[in-house]
N, C-alpha and C positions, 0 to 999 in steps of 0.2 A: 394316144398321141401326146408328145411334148411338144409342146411352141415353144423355139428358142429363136431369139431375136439377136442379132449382132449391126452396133452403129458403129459405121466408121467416120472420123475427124480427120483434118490435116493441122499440122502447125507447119508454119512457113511457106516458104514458094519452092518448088523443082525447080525455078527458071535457073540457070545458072548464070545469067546477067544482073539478076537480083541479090546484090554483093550485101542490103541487110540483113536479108536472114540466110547462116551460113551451113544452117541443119535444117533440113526438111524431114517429118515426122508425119507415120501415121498412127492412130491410136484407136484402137477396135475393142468395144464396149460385150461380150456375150452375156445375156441370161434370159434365163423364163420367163413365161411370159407372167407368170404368178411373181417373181424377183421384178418386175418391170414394175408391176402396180405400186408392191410398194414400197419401192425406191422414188416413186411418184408422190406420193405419199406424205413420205416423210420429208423431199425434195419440199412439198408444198407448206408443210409446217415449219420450215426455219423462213422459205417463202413470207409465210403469212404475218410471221412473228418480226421481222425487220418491216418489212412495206405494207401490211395487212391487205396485202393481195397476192396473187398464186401467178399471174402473167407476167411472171418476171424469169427472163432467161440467164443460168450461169454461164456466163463468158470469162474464162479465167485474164483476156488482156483488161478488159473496164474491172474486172477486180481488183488486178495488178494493178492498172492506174488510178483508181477510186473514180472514175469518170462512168458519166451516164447515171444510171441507177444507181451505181455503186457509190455515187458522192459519198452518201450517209456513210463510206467508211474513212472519212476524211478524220472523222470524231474518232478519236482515241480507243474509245470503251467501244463503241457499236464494229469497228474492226477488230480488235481482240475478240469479242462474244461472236461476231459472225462467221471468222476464220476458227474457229473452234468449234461450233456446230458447225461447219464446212467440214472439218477433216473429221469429226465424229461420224460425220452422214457416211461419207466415202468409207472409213474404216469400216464399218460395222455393216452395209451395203451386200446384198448378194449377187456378185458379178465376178468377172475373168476379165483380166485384161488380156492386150497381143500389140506389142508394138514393133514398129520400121523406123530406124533412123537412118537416114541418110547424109555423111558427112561431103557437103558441098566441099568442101576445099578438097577431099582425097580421090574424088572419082577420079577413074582415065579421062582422058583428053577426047577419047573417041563420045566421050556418056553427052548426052542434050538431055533435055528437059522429058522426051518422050521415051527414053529411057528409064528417065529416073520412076516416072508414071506405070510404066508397062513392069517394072522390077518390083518396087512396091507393091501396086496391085496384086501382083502373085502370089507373095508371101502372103498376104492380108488374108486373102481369099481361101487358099490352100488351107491356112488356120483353121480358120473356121470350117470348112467342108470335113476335114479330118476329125475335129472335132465334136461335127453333126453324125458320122460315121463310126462315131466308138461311143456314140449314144444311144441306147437300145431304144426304137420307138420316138426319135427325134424328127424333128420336122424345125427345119430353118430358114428364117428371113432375115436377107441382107437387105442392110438401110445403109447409103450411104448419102452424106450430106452435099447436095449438090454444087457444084462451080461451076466449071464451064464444060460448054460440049464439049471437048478434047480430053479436059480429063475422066467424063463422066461414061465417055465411049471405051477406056480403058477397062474401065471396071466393068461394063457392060460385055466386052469380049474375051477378059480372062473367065469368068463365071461362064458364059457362051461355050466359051472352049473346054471346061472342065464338064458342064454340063452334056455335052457332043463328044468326049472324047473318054472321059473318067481318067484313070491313072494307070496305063496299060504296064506300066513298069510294077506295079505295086498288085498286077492282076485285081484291079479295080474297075468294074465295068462301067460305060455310061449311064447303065438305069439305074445303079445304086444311088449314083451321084444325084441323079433325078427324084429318086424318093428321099433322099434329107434336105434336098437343095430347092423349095417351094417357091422362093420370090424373090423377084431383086430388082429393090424401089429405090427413088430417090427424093431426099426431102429438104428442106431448108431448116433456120435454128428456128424461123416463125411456125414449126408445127409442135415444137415445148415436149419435141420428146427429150427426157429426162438421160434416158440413155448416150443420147449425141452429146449434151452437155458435161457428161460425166468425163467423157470421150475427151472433151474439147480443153475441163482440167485437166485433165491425165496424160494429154498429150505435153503439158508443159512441165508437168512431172515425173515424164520421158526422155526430156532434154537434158534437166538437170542430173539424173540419173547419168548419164551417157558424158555429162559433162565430168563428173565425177570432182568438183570440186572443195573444199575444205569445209567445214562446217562453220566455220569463224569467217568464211566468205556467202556463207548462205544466212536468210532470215529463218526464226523459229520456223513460219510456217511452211517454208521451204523446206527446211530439214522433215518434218512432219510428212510432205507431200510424195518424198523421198521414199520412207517408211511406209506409206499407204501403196505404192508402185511394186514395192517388192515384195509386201502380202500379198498382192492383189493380181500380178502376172500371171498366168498359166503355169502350173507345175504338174508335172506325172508324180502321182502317189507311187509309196515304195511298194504296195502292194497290188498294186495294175497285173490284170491278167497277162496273156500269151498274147490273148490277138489282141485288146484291145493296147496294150501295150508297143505292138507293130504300127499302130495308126496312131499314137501320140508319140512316138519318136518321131515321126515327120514334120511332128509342131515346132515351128520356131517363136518364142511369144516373147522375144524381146534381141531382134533384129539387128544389126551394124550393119551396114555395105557402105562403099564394096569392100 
């Protein structure tokens, strides 16, 4: 048996009242559970190396503002060296990315907030189930980072539904679904799995991709974050079988809607 773990993040709000953020992002973390350890690991060693403690969660917005924990990147030198092993860690990292971006200002007029949750969701999920499914002897747990009950039920009934139904278009049965598709938790950033905060940069280095702006309008370590996003996406190798290659054309791992 393989244990593959996939954490999902949000950046921004679905609300469409909430005119600050005008992209809503999700960003979905896969790997083993042997790629987990030590991504932990090594997460803990640039950890230990700035604050000489390991309880310290990456949040890419206190990074971006150098607030909280992050003051010490206010000093010149300790944000160059710690944005540098940041993007070493991510680069060189054993994981898949899958992201949903959501452009608030282009949806229909008819789309709400529970929309945007139930659309998202799908894609996220579907991801990774396809994924669990073109992997021989896989077994996988959804984690995703809890909010509120309204969004946490979405996620809870698309997996419901793929789990009770499989994918009868794809002649996909429900028990297949059931034997790669093992759990589906939900956690906050205070459980330090490494994988969410991966999740939780990567999501902001989702936007800017999607934003597709100049580089003379972005920072180095933006530019860099850019670079790490597009190694790091889900790709089908050019030499994928027959079938399993039927089941990663279904992957979408780097989203727009509508």
């Amino acid at each position: 048996m393989k244990p593959i773990n996939f954490f999902i993040d949000e950046l921004g709000s679905a609300s469409l009242k909430t005119t600050q953020s005008k992209i809503y992002i999700l960003s979905g973390i896969m790997a083993t559970s042997q790629s987990r350890e030590e991504l932990k690991i090594k997460a803990d060693q640039i950890k230990f190396k700035y604050w000489n403690k390991t309880n310290i969660i990456f949040h890419s917005r206190e990074i971006g503002r150098k607030e909280g924990k992050f003051k010490i990147l206010k000093d010149e030198n300790n944000n160059k060296n710690f944005l540098n092993d940041l993007i070493k860690f991510l680069k060189q990292g054993s994981y898949q990315l899958f992201g949903v971006v959501v452009d608030k200002q282009k949806v229909p007029k008819n789309w709400n907030e529970k929309t945007i949750y139930k659309k998202t969701s799908d894609i996220i999920i579907k991801n990774f189930i396809f994924s669990l499914l073109s992997c021989k002897g896989c077994k996988g747990r959804l984690v995703v980072e809890s909010a509120t009950a309204e969004k946490d039920f979405y996620y809870h009934k698309t997996a419901g539904h793929y789990l009770a139904n499989g994918f009868k278009k794809l002649k996909i049965n429900f028990k297949q679904v059931q034997d790669v598709l093992t759990e589906v938790s939900f956690v906050t950033k205070k459980n330090f799995d490494i994988e969410e905060q991966i999740a939780d940069i990567l999501a902001y280095g989702l936007r800017l991709k999607y934003e597709n702006k100049k580089n003379n309008k972005l920072s180095n370590y933006e530019q860099k974050l850019i670079k790490v996003v597009g190694s790091k996406l889900f790709k089908m190798h050019p030499n994928t079988g027959k079938n399993k290659k039927k089941l990663h054309s279904q992957i979408e791992s780097f989203k727009v809607i509508p």
